[in-house]
C-alpha positions as CSV (number, residue, x, y, z in Angstrom):
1,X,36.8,35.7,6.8
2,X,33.2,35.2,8.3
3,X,31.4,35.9,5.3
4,X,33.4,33.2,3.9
5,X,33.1,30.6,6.7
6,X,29.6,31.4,6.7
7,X,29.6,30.2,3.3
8,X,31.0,27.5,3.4
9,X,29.0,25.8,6.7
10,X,25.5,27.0,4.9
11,X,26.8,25.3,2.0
12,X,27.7,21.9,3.9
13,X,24.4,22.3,5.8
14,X,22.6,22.8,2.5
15,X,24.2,19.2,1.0
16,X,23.7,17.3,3.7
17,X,19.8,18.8,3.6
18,X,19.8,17.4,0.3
19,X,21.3,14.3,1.1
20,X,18.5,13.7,3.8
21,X,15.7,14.9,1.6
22,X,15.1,11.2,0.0
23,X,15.4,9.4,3.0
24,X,12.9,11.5,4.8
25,X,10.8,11.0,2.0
26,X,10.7,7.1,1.8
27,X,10.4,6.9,5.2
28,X,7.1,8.8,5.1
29,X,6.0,7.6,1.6
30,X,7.8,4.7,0.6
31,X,6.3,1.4,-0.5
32,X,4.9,-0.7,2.5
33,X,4.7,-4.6,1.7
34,X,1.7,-6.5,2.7
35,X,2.1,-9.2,4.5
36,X,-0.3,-13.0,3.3
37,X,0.0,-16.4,5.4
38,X,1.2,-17.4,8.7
39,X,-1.3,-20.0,9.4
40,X,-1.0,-23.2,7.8
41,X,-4.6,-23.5,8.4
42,X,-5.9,-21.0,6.9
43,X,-5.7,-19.3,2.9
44,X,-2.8,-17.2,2.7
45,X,-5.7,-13.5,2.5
46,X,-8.3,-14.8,4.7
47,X,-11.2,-13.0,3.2
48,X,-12.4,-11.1,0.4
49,X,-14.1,-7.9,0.4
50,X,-15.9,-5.7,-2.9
51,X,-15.6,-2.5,-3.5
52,X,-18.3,-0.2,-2.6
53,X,-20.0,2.9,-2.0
54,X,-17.7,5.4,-4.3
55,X,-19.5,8.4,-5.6
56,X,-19.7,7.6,-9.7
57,X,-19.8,11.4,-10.2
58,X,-17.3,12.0,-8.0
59,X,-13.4,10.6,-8.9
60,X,-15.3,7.3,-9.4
61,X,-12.7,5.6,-8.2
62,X,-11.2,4.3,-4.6
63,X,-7.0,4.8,-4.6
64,X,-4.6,1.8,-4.4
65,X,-1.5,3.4,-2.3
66,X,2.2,2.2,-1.2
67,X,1.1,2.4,2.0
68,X,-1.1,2.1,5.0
69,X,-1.8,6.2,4.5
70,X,-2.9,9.0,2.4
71,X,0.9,10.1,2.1
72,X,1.9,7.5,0.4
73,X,2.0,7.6,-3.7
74,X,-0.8,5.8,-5.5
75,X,-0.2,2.9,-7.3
76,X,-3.3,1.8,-9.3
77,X,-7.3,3.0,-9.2
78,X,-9.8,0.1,-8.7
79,X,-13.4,0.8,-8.9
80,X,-17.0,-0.2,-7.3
81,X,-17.6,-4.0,-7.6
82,X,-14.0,-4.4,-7.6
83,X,-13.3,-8.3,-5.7
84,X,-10.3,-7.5,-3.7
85,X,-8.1,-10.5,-1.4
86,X,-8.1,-8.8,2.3
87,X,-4.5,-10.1,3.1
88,X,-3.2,-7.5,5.5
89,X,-4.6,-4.5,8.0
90,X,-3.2,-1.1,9.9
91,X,-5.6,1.0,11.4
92,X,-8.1,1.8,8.8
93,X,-6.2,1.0,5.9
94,X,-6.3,-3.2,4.4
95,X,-3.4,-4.5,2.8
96,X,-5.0,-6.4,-0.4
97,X,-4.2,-8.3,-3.4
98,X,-6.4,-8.2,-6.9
99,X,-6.0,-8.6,-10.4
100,X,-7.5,-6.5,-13.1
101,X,-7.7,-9.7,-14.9
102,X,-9.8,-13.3,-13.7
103,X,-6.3,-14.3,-11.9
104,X,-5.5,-16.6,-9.8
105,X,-3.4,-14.4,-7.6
106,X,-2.2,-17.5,-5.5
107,X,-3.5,-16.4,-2.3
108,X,-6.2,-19.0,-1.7
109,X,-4.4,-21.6,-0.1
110,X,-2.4,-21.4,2.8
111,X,1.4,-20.2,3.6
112,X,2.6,-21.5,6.7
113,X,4.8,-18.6,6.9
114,X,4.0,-15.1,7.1
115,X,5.6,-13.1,4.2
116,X,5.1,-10.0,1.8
117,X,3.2,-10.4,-1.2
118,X,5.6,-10.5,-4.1
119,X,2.7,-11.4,-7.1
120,X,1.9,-12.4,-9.7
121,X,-1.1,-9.7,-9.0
122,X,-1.4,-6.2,-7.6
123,X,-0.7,-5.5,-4.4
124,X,-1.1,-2.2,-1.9
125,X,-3.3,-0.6,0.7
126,X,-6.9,1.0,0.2
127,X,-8.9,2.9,3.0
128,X,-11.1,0.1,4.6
129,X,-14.6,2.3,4.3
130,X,-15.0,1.7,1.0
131,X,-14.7,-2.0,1.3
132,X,-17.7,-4.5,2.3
133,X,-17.5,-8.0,2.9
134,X,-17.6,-10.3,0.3
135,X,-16.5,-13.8,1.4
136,X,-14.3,-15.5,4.0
């Protein structure tokens, strides 16, 4: 009769384990929006910045993430001399907006109201060190 109560609650415990697994993980890792506007005065991503100072013979390349954070998933790989729209900031990490492409990526002119970026370009969170200013 233990062995099988035992069982049994181990196995409840193990579900619900499971069952928690995912959440724990997008909280941690899940895909953090960055936020453009809020001042009708001023462009939606205030300033731009370049990408800089990445080691060519190293990765070569400066990770675009979900989220303000190392533990978040990467999204894309953008590379020095990359122009990228500084929209948003946490720390050390700067929300941006860029386009592989010559795109208008609509955040040159301003929203009154702050909101997340929802396109038509790329949008996610790179480590601010290997940015320099560009313009703004």
């Amino acid at each position: 009769m233990v062995g099988t109560s035992f069982t049994r609650s181990f196995g409840i415990l193990a579900a619900l384990a499971l069952v928690c697994v995912p959440a724990l993980t997008l909280a941690q890792g899940g895909r953090v929006p960055v936020m453009a506007g809020g001042d009708s005065d001023f462009d939606a991503c205030g300033s731009q910045g370049v990408v800089r100072g990445l080691d060519p013979h190293g990765d070569g390349f400066l990770a675009v993430r979900a989220g303000p954070g190392s533990g978040h998933a990467m999204l894309d790989k953008v590379y020095n001399g990359y122009i990228l729209n500084l929209c948003d900031q946490r720390g050390n990490w700067l929300g941006v907006v860029y386009s592989h492409e010559t795109m208008d990526c609509g955040v040159g002119t301003p929203w009154p109201r702050k909101q997340a970026y929802t396109g038509p370009c790329h949008s996610g969170w790179v480590y601010r060190k290997f940015v320099g200013d560009y313009a703004g």
